[in-house]
TINUBA-800676 format. One record per residue (C-alpha): residue number from 1; residue in one letter; z, x, y. Coordinates in nm, 3 decimals. Example, Ala and Ser with C-alpha at 12.3 -4.5 7.8 and 13.67 -1.06 7.14 Angstrom:
2
+-----+------+---------+---------+---------+
| pos | code |      c3 |      c1 |      c2 |
+-----+------+---------+---------+---------+
|   1 |    A |   0.780 |   1.230 |  -0.450 |
|   2 |    S |   0.714 |   1.367 |  -0.106 |
+-----+------+---------+---------+---------+
***
This chain:
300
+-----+------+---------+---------+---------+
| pos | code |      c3 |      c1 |      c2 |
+-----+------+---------+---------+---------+
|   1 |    X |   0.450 |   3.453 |   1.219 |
|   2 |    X |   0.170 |   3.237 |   1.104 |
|   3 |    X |   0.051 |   2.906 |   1.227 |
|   4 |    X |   0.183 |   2.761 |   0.890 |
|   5 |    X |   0.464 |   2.981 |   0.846 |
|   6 |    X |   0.557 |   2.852 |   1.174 |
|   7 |    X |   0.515 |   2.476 |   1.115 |
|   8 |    X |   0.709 |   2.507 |   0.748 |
|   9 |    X |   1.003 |   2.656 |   0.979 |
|  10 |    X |   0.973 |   2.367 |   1.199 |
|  11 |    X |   0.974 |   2.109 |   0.915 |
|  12 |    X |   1.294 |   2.248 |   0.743 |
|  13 |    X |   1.509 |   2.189 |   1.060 |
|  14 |    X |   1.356 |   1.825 |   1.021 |
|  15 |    X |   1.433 |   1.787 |   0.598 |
|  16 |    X |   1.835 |   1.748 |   0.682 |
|  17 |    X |   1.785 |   1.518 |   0.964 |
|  18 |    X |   1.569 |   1.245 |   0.850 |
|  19 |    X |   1.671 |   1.245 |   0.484 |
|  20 |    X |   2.057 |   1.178 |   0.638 |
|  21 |    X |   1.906 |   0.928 |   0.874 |
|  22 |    X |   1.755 |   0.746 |   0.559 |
|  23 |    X |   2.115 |   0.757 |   0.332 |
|  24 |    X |   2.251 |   0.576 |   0.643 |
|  25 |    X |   1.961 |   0.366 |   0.754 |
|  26 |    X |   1.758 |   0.256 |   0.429 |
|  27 |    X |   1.638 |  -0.089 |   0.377 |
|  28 |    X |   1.760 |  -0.238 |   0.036 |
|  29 |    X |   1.456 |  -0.341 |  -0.138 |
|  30 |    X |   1.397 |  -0.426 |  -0.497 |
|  31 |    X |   1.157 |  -0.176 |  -0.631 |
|  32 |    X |   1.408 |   0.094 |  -0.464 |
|  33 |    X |   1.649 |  -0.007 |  -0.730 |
|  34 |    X |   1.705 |   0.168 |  -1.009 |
|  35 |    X |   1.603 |  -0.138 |  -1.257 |
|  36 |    X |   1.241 |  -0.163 |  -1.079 |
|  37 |    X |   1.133 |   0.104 |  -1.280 |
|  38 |    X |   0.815 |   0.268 |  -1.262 |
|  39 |    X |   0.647 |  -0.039 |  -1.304 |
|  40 |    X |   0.841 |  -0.197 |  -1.002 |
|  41 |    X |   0.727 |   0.084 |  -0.762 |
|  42 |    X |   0.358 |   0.093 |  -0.875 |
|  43 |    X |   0.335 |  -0.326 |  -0.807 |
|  44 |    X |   0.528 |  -0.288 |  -0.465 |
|  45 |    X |   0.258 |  -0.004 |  -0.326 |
|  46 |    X |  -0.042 |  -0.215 |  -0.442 |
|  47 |    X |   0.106 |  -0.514 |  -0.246 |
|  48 |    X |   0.246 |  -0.327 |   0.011 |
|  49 |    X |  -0.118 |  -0.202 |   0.114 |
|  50 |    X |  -0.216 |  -0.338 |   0.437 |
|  51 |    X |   0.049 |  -0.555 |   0.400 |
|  52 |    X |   0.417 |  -0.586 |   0.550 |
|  53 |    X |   0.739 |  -0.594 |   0.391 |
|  54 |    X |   0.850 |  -0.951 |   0.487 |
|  55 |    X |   0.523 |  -1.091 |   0.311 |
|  56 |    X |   0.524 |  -0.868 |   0.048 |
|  57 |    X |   0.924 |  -0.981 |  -0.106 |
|  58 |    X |   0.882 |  -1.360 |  -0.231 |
|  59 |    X |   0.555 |  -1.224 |  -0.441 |
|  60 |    X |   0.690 |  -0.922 |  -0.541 |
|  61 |    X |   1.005 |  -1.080 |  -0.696 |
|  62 |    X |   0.796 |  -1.354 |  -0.855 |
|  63 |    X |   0.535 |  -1.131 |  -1.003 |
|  64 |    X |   0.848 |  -0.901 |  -1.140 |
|  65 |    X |   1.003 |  -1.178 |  -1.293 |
|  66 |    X |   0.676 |  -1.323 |  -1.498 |
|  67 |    X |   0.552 |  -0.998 |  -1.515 |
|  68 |    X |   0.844 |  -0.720 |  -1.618 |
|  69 |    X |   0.600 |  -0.497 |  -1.762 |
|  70 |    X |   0.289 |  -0.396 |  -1.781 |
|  71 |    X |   0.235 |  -0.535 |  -2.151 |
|  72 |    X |   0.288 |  -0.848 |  -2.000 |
|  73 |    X |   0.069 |  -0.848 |  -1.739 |
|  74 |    X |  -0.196 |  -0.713 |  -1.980 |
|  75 |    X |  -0.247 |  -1.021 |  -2.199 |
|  76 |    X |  -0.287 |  -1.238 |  -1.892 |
|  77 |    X |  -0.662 |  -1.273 |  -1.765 |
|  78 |    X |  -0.733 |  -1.150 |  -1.452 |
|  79 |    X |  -0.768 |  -1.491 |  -1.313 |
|  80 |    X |  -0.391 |  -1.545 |  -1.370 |
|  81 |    X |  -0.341 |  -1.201 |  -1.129 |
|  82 |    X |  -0.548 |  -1.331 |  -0.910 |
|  83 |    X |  -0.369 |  -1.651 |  -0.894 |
|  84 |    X |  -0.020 |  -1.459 |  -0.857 |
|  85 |    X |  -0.122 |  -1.307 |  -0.571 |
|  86 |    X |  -0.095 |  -1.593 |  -0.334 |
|  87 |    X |  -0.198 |  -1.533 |  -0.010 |
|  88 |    X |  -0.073 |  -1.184 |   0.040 |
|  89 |    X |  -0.477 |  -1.119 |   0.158 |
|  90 |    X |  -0.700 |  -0.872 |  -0.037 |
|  91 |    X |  -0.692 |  -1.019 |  -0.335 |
|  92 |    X |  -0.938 |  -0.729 |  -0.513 |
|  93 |    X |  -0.588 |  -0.560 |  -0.545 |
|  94 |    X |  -0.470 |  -0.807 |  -0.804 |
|  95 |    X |  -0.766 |  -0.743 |  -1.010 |
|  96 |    X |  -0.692 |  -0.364 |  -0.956 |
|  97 |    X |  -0.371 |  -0.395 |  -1.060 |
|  98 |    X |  -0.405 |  -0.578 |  -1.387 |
|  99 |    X |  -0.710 |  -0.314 |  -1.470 |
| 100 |    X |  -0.422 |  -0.100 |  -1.476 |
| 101 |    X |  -0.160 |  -0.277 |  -1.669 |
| 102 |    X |  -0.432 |  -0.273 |  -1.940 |
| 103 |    X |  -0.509 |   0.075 |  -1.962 |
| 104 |    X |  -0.122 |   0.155 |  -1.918 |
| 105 |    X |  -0.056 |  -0.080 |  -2.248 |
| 106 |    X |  -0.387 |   0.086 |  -2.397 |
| 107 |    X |  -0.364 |   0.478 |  -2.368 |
| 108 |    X |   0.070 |   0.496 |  -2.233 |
| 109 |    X |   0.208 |   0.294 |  -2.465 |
| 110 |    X |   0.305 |   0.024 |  -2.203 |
| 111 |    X |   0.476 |   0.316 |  -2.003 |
| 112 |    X |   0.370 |   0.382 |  -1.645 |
| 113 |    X |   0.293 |   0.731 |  -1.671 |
| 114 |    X |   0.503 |   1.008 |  -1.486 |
| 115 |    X |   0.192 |   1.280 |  -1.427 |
| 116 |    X |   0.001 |   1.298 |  -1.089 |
| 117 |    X |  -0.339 |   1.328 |  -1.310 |
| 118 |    X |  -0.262 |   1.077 |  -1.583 |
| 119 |    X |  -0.171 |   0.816 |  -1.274 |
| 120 |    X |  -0.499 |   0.951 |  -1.084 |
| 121 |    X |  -0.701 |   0.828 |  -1.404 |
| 122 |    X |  -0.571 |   0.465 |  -1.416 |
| 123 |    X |  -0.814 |   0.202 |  -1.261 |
| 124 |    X |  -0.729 |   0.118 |  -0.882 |
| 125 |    X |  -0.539 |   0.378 |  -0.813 |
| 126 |    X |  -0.648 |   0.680 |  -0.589 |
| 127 |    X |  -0.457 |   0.960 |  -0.454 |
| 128 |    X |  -0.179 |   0.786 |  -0.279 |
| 129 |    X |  -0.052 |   0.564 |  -0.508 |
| 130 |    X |  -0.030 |   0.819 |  -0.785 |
| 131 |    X |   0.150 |   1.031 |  -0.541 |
| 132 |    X |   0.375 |   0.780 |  -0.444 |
| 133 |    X |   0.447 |   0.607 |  -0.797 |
| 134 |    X |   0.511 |   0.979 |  -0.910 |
| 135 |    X |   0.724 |   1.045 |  -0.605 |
| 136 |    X |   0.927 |   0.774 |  -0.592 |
| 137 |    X |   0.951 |   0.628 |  -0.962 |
| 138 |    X |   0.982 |   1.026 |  -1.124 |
| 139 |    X |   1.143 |   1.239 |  -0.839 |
| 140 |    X |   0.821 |   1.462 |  -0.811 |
| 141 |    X |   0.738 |   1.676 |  -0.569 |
| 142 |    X |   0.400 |   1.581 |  -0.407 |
| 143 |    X |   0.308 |   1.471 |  -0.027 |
| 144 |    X |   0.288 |   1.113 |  -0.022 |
| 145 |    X |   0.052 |   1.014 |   0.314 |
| 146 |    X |   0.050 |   0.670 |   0.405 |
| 147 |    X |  -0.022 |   0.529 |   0.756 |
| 148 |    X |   0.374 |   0.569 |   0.842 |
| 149 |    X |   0.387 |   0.896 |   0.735 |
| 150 |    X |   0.086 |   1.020 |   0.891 |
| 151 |    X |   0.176 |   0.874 |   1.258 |
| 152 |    X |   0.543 |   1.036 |   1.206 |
| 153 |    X |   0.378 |   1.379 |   1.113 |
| 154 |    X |   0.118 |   1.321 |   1.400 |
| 155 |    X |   0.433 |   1.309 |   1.659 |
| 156 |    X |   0.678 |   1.508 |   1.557 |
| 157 |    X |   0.464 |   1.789 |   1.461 |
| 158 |    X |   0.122 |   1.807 |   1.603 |
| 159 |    X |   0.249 |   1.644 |   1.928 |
| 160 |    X |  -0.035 |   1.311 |   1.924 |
| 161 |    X |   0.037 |   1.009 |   1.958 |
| 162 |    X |  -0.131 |   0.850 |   1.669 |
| 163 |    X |  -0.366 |   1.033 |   1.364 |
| 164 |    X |  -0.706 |   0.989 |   1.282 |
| 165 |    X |  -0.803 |   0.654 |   1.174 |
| 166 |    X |  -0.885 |   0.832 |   0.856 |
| 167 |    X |  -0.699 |   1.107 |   0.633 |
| 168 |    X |  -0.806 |   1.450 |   0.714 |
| 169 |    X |  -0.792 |   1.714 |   0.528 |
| 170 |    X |  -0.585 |   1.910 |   0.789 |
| 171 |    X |  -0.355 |   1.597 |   0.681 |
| 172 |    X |  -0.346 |   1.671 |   0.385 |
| 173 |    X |  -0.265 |   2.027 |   0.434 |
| 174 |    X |   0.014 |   2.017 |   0.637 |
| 175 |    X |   0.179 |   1.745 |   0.479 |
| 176 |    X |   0.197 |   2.028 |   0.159 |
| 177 |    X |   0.265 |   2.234 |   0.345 |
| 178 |    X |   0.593 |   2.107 |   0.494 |
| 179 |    X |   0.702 |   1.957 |   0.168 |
| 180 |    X |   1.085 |   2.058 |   0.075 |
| 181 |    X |   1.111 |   2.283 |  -0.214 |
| 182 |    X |   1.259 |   2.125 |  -0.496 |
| 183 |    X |   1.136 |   1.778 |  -0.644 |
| 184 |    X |   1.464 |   1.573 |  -0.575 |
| 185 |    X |   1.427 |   1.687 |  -0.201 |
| 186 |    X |   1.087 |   1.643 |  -0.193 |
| 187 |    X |   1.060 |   1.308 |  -0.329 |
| 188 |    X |   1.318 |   1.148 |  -0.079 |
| 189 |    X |   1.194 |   1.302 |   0.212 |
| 190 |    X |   0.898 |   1.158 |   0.079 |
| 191 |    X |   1.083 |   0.829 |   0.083 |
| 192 |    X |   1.270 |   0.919 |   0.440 |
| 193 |    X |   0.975 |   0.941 |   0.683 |
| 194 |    X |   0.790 |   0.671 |   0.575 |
| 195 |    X |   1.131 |   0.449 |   0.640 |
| 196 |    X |   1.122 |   0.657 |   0.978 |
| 197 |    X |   0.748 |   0.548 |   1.075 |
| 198 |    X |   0.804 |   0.196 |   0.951 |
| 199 |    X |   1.163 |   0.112 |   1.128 |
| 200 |    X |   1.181 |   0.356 |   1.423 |
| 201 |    X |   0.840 |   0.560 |   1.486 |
| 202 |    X |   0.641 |   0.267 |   1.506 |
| 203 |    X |   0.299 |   0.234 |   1.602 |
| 204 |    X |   0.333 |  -0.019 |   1.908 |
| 205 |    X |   0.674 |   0.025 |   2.035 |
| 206 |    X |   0.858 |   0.367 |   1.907 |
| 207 |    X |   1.249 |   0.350 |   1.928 |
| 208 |    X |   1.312 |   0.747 |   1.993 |
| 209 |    X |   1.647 |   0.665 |   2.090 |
| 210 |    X |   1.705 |   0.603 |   1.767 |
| 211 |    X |   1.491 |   0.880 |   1.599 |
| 212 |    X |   1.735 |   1.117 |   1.428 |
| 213 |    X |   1.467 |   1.438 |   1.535 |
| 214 |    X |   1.386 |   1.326 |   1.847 |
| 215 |    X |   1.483 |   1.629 |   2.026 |
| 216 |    X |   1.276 |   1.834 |   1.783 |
| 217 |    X |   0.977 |   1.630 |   1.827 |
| 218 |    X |   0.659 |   1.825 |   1.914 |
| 219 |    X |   0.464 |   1.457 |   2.123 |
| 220 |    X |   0.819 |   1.404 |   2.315 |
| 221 |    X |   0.869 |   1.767 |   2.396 |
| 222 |    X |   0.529 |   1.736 |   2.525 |
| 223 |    X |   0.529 |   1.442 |   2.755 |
| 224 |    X |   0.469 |   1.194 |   2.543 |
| 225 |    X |   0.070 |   1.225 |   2.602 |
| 226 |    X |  -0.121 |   0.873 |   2.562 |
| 227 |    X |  -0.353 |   0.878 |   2.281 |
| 228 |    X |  -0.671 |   1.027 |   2.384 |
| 229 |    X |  -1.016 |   0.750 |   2.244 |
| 230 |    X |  -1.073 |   0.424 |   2.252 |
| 231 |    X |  -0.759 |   0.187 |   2.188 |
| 232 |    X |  -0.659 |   0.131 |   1.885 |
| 233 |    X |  -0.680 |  -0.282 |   1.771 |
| 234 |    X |  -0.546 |  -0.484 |   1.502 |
| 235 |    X |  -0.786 |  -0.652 |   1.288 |
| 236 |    X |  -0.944 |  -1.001 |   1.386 |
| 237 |    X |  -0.872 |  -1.267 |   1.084 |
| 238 |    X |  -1.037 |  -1.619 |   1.267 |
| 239 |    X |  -1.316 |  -1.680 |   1.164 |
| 240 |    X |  -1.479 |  -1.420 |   1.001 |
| 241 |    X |  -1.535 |  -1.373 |   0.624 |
| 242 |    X |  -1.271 |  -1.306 |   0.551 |
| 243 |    X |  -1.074 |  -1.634 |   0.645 |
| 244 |    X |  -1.325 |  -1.800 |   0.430 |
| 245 |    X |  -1.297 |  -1.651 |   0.118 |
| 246 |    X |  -0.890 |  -1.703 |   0.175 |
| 247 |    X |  -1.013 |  -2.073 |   0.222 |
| 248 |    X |  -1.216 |  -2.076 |  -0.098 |
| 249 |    X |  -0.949 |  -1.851 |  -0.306 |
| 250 |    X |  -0.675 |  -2.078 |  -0.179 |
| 251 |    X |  -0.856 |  -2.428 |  -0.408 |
| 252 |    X |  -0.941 |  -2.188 |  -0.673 |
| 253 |    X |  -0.547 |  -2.102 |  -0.694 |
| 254 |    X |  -0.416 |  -2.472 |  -0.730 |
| 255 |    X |  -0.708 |  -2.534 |  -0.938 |
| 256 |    X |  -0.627 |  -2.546 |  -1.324 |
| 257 |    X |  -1.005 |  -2.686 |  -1.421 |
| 258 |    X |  -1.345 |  -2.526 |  -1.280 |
| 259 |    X |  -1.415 |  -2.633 |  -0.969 |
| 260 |    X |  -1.699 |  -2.822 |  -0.868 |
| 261 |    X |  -1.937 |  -2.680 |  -0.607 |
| 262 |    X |  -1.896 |  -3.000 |  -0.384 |
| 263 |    X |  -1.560 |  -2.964 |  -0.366 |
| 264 |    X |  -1.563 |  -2.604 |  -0.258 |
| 265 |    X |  -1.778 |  -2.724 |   0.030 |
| 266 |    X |  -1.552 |  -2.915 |   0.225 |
| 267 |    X |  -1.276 |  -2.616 |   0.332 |
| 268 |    X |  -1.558 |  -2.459 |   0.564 |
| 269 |    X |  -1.843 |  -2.616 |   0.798 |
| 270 |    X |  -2.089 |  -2.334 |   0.830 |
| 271 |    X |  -2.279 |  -2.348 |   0.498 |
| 272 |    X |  -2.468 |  -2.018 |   0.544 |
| 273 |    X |  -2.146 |  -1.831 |   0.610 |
| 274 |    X |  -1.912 |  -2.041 |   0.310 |
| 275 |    X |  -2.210 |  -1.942 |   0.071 |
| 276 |    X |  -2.198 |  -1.567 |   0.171 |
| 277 |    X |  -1.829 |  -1.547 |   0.177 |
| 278 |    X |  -1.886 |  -1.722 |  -0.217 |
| 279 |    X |  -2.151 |  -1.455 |  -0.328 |
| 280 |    X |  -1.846 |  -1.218 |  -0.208 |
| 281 |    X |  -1.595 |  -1.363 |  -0.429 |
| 282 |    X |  -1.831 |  -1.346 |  -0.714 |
| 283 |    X |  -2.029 |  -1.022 |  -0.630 |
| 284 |    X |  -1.625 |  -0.917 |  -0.626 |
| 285 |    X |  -1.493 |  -1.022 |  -0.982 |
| 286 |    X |  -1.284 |  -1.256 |  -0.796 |
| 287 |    X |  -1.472 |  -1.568 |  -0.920 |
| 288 |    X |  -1.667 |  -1.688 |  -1.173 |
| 289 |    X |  -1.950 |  -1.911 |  -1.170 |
| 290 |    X |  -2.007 |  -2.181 |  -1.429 |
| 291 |    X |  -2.312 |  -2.433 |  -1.492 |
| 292 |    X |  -2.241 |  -2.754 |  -1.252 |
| 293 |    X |  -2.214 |  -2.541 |  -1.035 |
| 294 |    X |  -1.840 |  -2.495 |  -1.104 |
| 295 |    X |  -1.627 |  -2.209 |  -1.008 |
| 296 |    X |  -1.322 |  -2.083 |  -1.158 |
| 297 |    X |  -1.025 |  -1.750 |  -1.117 |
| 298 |    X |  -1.212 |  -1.509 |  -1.361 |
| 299 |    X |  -1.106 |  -1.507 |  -1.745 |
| 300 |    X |  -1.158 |  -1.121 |  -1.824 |
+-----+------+---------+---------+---------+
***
């Protein structure tokens, strides 16, 4: 028996497991319901990027609610995105996401489309998102690798504690390669580990006793080895850039004229780092400069 023939055998003892664990154990959230649509699933994974759950909800709902479909989004200007997005933090994703409203109202009709490629095409969207919006809005079969995923495969079948801080392509690869059969399958056990890495096989503080393939689990069955590297930290926010441009974002938001350049200069005191974190904004489509010098969300 192969090395892959071997770790598809493995998997299919896990497909049962975990996709029963999920029927039982599934968080009700809105774009899981059957009126999100396509379009509800495709604005939940751009806001749920780098994002949690909790945050995520109060935006989501609002955005759904002014925004039902993509037509709608589509004769907005980006500014008004950009605006919607509060303070859910990396606010290029707005911008990404209305790019794609328009060219789903331009070449779909004002349909999110169902194919992998046609998904693939659409502006902001790379290869997990069209695998998830296909996955989880259509019922197709494709191997949907997001950070939850990726540390649950990481475990249960190559036996580490954590994966690469980047996708492989070994990732990639195996995650095909244990993928059930048939689309429905496929698409909720899809759906089923990343619910397993986000509410049990957690990055900080796993709750095996919990885990519904804990037994079967290659890192457990091994020890439990420490991850081997330097540790793995969470991302500083204070002061850096970052915080700044939130800062500056955050006036342009309540803002319904251009804003002055003064006033921008009051929400931080280092001038050489407020005017870089500025230049971002702009550099990033997220502002636009006017003569004054006034700033406002962009217009398209």
């Amino acid at each position: 028996m192969t090395a892959t023939t071997e770790t598809e055998h493995s998997a299919a003892a896990l497909h049962g497991p975990v996709i029963d664990w999920f029927d039982a154990h599934a968080r009700d959230l809105p774009w899981r319901r059957p009126e999100a649509g396509a379009w509800g699933v495709m604005v939940s994974e751009f806001m749920l990027q780098q994002t949690p759950v909790n945050r995520v909800l109060p935006v989501y709902e609002q955005w759904m609610e002014r925004w039902p479909r993509p037509a709608d989004l589509a004769k907005e200007t980006p500014g008004e995105a950009v605006r919607a997005w509060g303070r859910l933090g990396y606010p290029r994703r707005a911008l990404r996401l209305h790019g794609a409203a328009l060219a789903i109202a331009e070449r779909h009709g004002g349909d999110v489309p169902s194919e992998h490629a046609q998904l693939l095409a659409l502006p902001g969207v790379g290869e997990y998102t069209a695998a998830a919006v296909a996955s989880f809005a259509y019922g197709r079969r494709h191997a949907v690798l997001d950070t939850n995923v990726r540390r649950v495969f990481a475990r249960a079948l190559s036996g580490t504690q954590y994966p690469p801080n980047a996708t492989t392509a070994a990732e990639r690869r195996l995650a095909r390669a244990v993928l059930p059969e048939t689309d429905a399958v496929a698409a909720r056990w899809a759906a089923a580990t990343m619910e397993l890495g986000a509410l049990v096989c957690t990055a900080r503080s796993p709750r095996c006793g919990g885990c519904p393939i804990a037994a079967q689990c290659a890192w457990r069955l091994a020890g439990s080895p420490p991850h081997e590297g330097p540790p793995r930290r969470g991302q500083t926010y204070a002061g850096t850039d970052r915080q700044v441009r939130g800062r500056l974002l955050a006036v342009l938001r309540e803002a319904t004229d251009p804003v002055p350049r003064a006033a921008l200069d009051t929400v931080w005191d280092d001038a050489v780092q407020r005017a870089r974190a500025l230049d971002g904004l702009v550099a990033d489509g997220l502002v636009e400069p006017l003569p004054g010098p006034a700033y406002r969300l962009p217009h398209g």
